[in-house]
MARDODO-442056 format. One record per residue: residue in one letter; x, y, z of N, C-alpha, C in turn. Coordinates in steps of 0.2 Angstrom, whole numbers, plus 5000, padded with zeros to 4 digits. Layout:
BEGIN
AXYZXYZXYZ/...
***
This chain:
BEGIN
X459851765605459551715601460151675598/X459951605597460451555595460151555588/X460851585586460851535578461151475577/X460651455569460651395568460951385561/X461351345558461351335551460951285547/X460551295544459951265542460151215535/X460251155536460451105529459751085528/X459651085522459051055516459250995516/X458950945516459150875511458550855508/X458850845500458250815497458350745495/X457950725492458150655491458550645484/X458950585482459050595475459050515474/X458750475470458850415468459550395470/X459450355475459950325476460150235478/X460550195476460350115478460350105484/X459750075486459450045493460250015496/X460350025501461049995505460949925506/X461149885505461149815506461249775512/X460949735517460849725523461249655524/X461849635527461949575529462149545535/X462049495536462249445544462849495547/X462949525552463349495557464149565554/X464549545553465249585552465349585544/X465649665541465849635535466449655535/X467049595534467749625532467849645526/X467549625522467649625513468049685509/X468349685506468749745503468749735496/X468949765492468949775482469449735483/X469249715477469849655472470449705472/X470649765471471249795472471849785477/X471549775482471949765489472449715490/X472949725490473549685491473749695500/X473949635502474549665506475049705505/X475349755512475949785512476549735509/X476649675511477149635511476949565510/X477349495509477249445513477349415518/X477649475524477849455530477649495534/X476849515535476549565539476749525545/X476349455544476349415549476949385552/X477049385555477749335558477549295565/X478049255565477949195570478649155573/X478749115575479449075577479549035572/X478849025568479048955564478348965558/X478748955552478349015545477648935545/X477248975542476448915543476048955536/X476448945530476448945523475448965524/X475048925525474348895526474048975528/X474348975533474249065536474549125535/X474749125531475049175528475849195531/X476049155537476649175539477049145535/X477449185531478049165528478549185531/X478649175540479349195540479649155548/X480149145549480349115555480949145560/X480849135566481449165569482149135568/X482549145569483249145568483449145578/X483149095583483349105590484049085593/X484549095593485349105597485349125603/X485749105605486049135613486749155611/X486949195614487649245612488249195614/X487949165620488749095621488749055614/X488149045611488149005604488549015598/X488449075595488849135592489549145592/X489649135601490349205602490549155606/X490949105606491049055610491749075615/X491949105612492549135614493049215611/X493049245615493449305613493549325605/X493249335601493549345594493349295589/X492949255593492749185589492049195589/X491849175580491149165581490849095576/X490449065576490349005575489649015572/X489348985567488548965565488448915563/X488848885566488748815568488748765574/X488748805579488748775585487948785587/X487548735592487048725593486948745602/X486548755604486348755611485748745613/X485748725620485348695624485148715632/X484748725634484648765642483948795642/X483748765650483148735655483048815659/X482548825658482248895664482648885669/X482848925674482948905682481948905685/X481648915683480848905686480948845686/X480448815693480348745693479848725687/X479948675684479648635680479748685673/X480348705671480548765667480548725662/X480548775656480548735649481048725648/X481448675643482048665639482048695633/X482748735631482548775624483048725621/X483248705614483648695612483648715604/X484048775604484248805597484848785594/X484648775585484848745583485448815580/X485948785576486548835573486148905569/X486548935570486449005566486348975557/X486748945555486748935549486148905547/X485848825549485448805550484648855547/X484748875555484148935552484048985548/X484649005548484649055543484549015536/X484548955534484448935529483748905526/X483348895532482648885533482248915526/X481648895522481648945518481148985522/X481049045518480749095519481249155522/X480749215524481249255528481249235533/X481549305538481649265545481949335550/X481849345556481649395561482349375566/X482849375570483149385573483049395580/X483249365586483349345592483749315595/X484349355597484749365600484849365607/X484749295613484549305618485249315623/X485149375624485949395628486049395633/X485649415638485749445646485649365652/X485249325649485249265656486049235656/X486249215663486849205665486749125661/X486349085658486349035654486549055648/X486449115646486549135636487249165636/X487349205642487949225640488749205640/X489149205637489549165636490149155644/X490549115645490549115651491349165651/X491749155643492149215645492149285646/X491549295643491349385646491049375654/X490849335658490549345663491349335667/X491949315664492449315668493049375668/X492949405660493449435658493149525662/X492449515663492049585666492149575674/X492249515675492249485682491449495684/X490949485682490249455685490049405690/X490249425696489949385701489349365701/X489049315705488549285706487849325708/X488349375715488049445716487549485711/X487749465706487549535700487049485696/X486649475700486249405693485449415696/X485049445692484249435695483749425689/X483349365694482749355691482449395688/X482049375682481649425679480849405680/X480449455678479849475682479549425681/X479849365679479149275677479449245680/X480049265684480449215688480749155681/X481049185677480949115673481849105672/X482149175672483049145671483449215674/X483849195674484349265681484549285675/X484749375677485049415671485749445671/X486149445668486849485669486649555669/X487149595673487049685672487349685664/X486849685657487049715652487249765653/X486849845655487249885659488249905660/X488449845661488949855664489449865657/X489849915657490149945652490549875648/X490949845651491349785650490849745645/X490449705649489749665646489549695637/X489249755640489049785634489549795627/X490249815626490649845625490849755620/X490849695623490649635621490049645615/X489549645620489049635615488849665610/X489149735608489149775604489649745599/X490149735600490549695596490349625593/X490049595597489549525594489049565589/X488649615589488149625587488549665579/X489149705581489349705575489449665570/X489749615573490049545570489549525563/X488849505566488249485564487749515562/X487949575560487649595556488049635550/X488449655549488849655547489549595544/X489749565545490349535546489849465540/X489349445545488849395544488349415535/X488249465537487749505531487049515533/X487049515540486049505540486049555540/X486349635540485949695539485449705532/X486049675527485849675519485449605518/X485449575520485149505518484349515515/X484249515510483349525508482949465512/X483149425515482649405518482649415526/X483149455528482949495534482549525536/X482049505542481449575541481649615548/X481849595552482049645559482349595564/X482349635570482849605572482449635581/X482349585584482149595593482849635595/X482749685599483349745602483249775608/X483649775614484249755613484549695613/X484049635615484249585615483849555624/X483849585628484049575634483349535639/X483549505645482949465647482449415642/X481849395646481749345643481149325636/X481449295631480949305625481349365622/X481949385622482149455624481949495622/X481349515627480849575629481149605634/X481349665632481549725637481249715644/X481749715651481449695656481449755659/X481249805662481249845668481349825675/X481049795675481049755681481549725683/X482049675681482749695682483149735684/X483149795681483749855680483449895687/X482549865689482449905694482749885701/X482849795700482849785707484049805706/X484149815702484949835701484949895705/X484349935702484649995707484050005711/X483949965715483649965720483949935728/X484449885725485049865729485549885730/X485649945724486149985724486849955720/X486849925716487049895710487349935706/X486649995702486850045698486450085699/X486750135696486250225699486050215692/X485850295693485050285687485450325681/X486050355684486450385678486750325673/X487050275678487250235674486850205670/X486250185671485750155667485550205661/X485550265664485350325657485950315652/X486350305653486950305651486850255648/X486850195649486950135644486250125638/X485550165641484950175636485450195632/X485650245632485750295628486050265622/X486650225625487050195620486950145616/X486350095618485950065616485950085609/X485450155610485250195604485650205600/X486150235600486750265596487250225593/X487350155598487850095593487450065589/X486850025591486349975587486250025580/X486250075582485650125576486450125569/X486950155572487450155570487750075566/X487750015571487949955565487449935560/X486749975560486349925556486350005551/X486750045551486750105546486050115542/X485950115536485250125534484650085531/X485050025535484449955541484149985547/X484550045548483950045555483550045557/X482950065558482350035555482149975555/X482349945555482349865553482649835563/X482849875564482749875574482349875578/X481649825580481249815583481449825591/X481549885594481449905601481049875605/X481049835610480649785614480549825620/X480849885621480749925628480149945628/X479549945636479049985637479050055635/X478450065631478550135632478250165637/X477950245636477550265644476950235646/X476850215651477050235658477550195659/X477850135658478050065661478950075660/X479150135657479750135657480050145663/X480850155664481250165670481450225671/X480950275677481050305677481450365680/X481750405680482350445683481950485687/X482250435695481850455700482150525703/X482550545703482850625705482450655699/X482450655694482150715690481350715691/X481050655694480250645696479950645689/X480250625682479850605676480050555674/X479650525669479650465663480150495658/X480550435657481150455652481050455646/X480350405643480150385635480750365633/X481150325636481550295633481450255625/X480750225625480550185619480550255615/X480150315615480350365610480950375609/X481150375613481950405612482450355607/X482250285606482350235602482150245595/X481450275595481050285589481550345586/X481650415590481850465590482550445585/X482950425588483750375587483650325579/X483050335578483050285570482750225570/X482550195577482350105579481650105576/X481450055575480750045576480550005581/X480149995584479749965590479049915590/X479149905596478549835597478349835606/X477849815605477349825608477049735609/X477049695615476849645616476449625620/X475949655620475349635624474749715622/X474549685615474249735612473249695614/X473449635617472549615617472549645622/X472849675628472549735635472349785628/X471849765624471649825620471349895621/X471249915631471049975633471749975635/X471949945638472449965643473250005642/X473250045643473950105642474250125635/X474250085629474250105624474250155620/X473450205625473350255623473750305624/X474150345628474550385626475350335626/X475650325621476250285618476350335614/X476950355617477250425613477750385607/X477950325607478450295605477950275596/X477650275598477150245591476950325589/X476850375591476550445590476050455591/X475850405596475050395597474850455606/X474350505605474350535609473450535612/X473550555618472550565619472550645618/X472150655615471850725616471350735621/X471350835621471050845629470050835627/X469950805622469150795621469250685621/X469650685624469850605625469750555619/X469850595613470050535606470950525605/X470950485604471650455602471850485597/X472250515595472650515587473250495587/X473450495581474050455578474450525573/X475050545577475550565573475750555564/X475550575561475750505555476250555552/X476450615553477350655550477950615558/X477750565562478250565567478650515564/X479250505566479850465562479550385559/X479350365566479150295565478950275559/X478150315557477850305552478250345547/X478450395546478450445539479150395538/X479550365541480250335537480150265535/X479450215537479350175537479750115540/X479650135548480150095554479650035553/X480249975555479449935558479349945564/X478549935563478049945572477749865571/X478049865575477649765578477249785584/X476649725583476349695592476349635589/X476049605598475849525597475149535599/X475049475596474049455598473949385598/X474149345602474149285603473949265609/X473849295614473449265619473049285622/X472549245622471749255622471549205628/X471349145624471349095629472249065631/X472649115635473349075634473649115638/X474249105640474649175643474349185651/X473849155653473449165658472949215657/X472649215649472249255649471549205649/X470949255648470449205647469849235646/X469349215641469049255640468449195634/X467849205636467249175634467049195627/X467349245624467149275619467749305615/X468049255611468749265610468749295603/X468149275600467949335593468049415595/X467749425601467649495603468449515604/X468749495608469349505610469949515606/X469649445599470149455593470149525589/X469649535587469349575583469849645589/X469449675594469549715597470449755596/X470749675599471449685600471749705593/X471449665587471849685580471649765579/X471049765580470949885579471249905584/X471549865588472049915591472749945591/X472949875587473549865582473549885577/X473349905575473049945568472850015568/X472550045575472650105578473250125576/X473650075582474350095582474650125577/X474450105570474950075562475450025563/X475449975568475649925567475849875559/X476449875557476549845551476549765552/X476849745559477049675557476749645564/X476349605563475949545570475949505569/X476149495576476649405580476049365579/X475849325579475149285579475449215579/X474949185581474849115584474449055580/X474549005574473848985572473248965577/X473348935580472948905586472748965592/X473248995594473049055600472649095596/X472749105592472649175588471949155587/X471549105583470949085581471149105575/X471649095571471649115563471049065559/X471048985563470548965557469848995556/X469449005565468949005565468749065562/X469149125563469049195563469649225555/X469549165551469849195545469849245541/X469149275539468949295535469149375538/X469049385545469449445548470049465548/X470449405549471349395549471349425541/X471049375536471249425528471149485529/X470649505533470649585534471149635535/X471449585540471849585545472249615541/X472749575537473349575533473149605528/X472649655524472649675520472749765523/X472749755530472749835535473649845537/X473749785539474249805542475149845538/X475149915540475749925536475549995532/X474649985529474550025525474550125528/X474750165526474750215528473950265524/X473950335523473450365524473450355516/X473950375513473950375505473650305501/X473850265505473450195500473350135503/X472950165510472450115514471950105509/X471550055509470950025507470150075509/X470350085516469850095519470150135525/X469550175528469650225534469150205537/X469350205544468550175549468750215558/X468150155561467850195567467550155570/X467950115575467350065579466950115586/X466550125584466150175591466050145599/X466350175602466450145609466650205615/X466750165620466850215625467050175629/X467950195632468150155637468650145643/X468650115646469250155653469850135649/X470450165652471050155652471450155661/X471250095663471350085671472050105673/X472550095667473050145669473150205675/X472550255670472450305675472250335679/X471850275682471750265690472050235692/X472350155691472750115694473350145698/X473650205694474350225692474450305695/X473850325699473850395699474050385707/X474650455706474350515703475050515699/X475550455697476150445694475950485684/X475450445683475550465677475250555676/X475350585671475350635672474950685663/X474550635662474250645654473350665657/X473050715656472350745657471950745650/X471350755653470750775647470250735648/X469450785645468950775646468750705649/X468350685655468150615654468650575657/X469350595659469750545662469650485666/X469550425667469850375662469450365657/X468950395653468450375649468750395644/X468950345637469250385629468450335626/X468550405619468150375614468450365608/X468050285607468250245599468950235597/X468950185594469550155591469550195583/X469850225579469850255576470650265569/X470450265563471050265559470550315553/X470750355552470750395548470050415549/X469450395551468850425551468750435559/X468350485560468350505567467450515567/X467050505576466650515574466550545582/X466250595581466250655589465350685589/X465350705596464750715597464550795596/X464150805593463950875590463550905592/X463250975595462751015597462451045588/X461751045590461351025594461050965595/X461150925590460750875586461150815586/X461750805588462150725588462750715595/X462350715598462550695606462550635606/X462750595605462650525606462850485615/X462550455615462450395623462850335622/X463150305625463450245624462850195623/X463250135619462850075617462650025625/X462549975618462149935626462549875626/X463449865624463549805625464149815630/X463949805634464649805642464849765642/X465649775643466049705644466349745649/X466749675653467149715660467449645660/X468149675665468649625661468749585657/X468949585652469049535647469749535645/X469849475649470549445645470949455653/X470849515656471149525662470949575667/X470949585672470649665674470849725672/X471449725668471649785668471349795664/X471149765659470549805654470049835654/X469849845661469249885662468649865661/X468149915660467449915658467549965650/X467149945647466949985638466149965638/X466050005635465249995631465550025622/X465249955621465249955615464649985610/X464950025604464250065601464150115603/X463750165598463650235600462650225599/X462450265603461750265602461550345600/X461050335599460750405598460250425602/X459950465606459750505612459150535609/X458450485606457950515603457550555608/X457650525614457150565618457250635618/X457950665619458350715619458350745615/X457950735608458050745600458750765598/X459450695601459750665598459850625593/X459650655587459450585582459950595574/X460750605578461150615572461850595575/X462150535572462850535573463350565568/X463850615571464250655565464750625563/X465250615557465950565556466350625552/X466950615552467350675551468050605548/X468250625541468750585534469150645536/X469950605538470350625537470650665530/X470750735530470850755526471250705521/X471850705523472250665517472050615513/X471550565519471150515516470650525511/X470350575511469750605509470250645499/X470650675500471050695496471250665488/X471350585495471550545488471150475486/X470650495490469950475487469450465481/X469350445475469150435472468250445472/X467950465466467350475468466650415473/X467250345468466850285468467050265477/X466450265481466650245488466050205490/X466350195495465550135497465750145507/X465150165508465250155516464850075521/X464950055523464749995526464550015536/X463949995536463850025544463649965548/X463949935553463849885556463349925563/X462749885563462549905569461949855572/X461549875575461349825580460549835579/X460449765576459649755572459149765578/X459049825583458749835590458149885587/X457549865589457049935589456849935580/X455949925581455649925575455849995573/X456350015571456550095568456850105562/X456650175561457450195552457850235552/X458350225549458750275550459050285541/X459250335542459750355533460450375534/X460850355527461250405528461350485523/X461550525527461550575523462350605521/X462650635517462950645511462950705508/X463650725505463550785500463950765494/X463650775488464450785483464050835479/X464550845473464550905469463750955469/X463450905466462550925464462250945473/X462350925477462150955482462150895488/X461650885491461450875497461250775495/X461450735498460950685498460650615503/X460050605502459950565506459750495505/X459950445508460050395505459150355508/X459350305504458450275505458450245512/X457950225518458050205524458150135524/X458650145531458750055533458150045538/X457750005538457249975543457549915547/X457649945554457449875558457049835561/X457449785560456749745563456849705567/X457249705574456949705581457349615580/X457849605577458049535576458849515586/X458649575586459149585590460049555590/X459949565583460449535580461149615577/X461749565574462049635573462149635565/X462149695561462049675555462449745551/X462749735544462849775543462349805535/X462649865538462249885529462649945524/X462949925518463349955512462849995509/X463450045508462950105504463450095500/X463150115494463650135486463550215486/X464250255488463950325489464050335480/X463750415479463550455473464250515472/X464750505468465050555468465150585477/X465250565480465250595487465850665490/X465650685491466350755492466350765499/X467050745502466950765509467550825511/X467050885511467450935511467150965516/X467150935522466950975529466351005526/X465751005524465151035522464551055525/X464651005530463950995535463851005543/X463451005546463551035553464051025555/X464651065558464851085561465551035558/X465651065551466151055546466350965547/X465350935547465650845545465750845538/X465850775538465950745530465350705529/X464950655534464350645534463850635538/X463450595541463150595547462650545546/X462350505552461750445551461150495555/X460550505552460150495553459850455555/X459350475561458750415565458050465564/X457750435560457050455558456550425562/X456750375565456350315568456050355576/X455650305578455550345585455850295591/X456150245591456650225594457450245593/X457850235598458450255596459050195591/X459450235586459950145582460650155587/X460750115587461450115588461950075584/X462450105582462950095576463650065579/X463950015577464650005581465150015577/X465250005570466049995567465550035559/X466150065558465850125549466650125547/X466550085541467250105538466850145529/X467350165528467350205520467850185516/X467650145511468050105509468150135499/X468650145500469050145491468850105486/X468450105482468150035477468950055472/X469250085470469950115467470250105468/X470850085467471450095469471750185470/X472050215475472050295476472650325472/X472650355468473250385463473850375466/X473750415473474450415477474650355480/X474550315479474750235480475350225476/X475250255472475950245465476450305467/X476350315470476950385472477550355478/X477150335483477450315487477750255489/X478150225492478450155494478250145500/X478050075498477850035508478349995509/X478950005505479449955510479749995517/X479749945520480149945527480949955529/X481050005531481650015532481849975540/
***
């Protein structure tokens, strides 16, 4: 015989949840930004909140000569791509005096950046110079002990010698420098030792060192080291030993903080990223490490989110793909994102973007809110890429939900949930895959409860005063409730009715003294009821803090 544990609910007076159009970002008057420089850009745009600008050089600019270095010398130089762009950067001084803060980019490895006495004094032949993966300029072997051993010294120079390690208006610094935008190229170092150039010892050899000098000059700035390397799968990988080196972890590991630039593939491979602490589990939810260095020392985590319609991306629905890629940057605990006013849709899509910046940076102790967009989605990686990658669990390639601190899982016997009815398939690029948006409930089945699960620590320092908001999809003359527990016992909230608008809408509960102490079927904190005789489907539930959380005052959100 199956036993059951049998929950009572009774009703207790409680405010009718309030029904609105469409999305709601809204947060309490309490809510601040982490900083004024979540946002960053090439060029600060006061208007959007980016108060910060790059600082772009070429290392010939800087280091013009053996033992010399200049902030005031200017440079200029063209793609080798036909129809390639012209860059022309202005002096180090110049920009460094730009108001606002300002992010660093040091472009070192094209044989146009590099100065021409290290390409003489290492003897660099022509031989040793390869495109990088956009075809857009030839790279020197950083790699090579001489080269590096340079650049190491240049890099001391300047951040120390110069001051940008202590400078308060420094906020990080692109590393190690190398290929183009300088974004860590693999691609490169692969076609080196695929020519036989360099072995994979050598290449382990100079990660490594990477790690240990940069970490070392920027003493306890480091942190303040934005690693541009792929993490898994895309890293370089040590083909005698037949595994992935997690070289970006190993960066993380070493004190760096990292970045991540193509975070709007928001299905795509992200999901196990060791380097951010982000791992899949064998029932296919994502978690987030939050004791792994990155976050517990407050490194910065960057992405970009600027190409939509751009980049060769493209996409008819450029709200769905904003929104999407910002929770997944946010997944991540991304503190700092690159954005674009124009690429990005900051104007049209405002009202998200303040959302936006009032998330990024926040940790478990004095987030605003804890949420859950319900979905279900491939990660093409893991077909694309097999049988190379080497990461398993329930449902492969199939993960569920976007999620930060609230989780929301399918329960025997009564909350089995079905995916929603919104299919997207490719968007933005193919590797995105297919998702269905939204979780459903399975009335036929007498699935008529979806279960959500508050991070304990979230939950801890949680105030009585909370409000939940449930966006969902105004489909099917039906009702649903929410249910709840706090001190006094069990409750259930008054029904939401739909009414068949086929539209998507969200609706605010003001909870009652709420207690989420694992209490209810199968140790949830809450659950949606569907009373109706059609099924609801629910997409994004956040739990929001009307208070400010005690331990907000304990902690720092500065950026190491």
């Amino acid at each position: 015989m199956r036993n059951f544990i049998i929950f009572v609910f009774f009703s207790i007076s409680t405010q009718a949840a309030i029904i609105t159009n469409g999305d709601d970002w809204s947060l309490p008057a309490w809510v601040t930004p982490t900083s004024n420089y979540v946002y960053f850009n090439e060029f600060s745009s006061p208007a959007f909140h980016i108060n910060n600008h790059v600082i772009d050089v070429t290392w010939r600019q800087i280091n013009p000569a053996q033992g010399v270095y200049s902030q005031i010398n200017t440079d200029t130089w063209t793609e080798v791509a036909a129809g390639g762009e012209t860059f022309n950067f202005d002096s180090f001084a110049n920009q460094r005096n730009e108001a606002g803060h300002y992010w660093l980019r040091i472009w070192l490895s094209g044989e146009q950046w590099a100065p021409a006495w290290v390409l003489t004094d290492c003897n660099i032949p022509a031989s040793q110079r390869w495109l990088d993966h956009s075809q857009q300029d030839r790279h020197i072997p950083l790699w090579n002990t001489c080269v590096w051993n340079h650049a190491k010294t240049m890099y001391q120079h300047i951040f120390q010698s110069w001051g940008v390690k202590d400078d308060p208006k420094f906020e990080f610094a692109y590393v190690p420098g190398g290929f183009f935008y300088g974004e860590f190229d693999f691609d490169v170092m692969w076609q080196a030792f695929q020519d036989g150039s360099v072995t994979a010892t050598q290449l382990l050899t100079w990660l490594a060192d990477i790690r240990t000098s940069l970490t070392t000059i920027l003493g306890d700035k480091h942190g303040k080291l934005m690693y541009t390397g792929q993490d898994y799968p895309f890293d370089f990988q040590n083909t005698s030993a037949g595994a992935f080196e997690l070289h970006a972890k190993q960066a993380v590991d070493a004190g760096m903080g990292v970045r991540n630039g193509i975070s709007e593939l928001f299905n795509f491979h992200l999901n196990e990223t060791p380097a951010y602490g982000s791992h899949i589990q064998a029932d296919g939810h994502v978690t987030i490490d939050e004791n792994y260095i990155v976050h517990s020392q407050n490194h910065v985590i960057g992405n970009e989110n600027e190409c939509y319609n751009a980049c060769g991306f493209t996409t008819t629905d450029p709200y769905y793909a904003v929104v999407m890629s910002n929770l997944k940057a946010l997944q991540l605990r991304s503190t700092h994102l690159l954005v674009e006013t124009v690429e990005s849709y900051m104007t049209p899509y405002a009202t998200h973007w303040n959302w936006v910046e009032h998330e990024l940076g926040k940790k478990v102790n004095n987030a605003p809110d804890a949420w859950v967009f319900l979905r279900e989605y491939e990660d093409r990686f893991f077909i694309d890429n097999t049988p190379t990658n080497d990461i398993n669990w329930t449902g492969k390639p199939w993960l569920h939900n976007f999620e930060r601190w609230l989780v929301q899982k399918d329960v025997a016997p009564n909350g089995m949930s079905q995916r929603g009815s919104d299919v997207r398939t490719n968007v933005l690029n193919p590797d995105n895959g297919t998702s269905y948006e939204g979780r459903k409930t399975d009335r036929v089945n007498n699935q008529d409860y979806l279960y959500f699960y508050v991070q304990d620590e979230f939950a801890n320092g949680t105030s009585p005063n909370t409000q939940l908001k449930v966006t969902f999809v105004d489909t099917a003359n039906t009702q649903w409730q929410l249910q709840y527990q706090n001190s006094a016992g069990s409750l259930v909230t008054e029904a939401v009715t739909n009414t068949s608008t086929n539209t998507t809408k969200t609706a605010t509960f003001d909870l009652v003294d709420a207690n989420f102490n694992n209490g209810m079927t199968a140790n949830a904190d809450f659950r949606i009821y569907n009373g109706g005789s059609q099924d609801i489907e629910v997409r994004f539930v956040r739990l929001i803090r009307l208070t400010q959380p005690l331990l907000d005052t304990i902690f720092s959100n500065g950026f190491e």
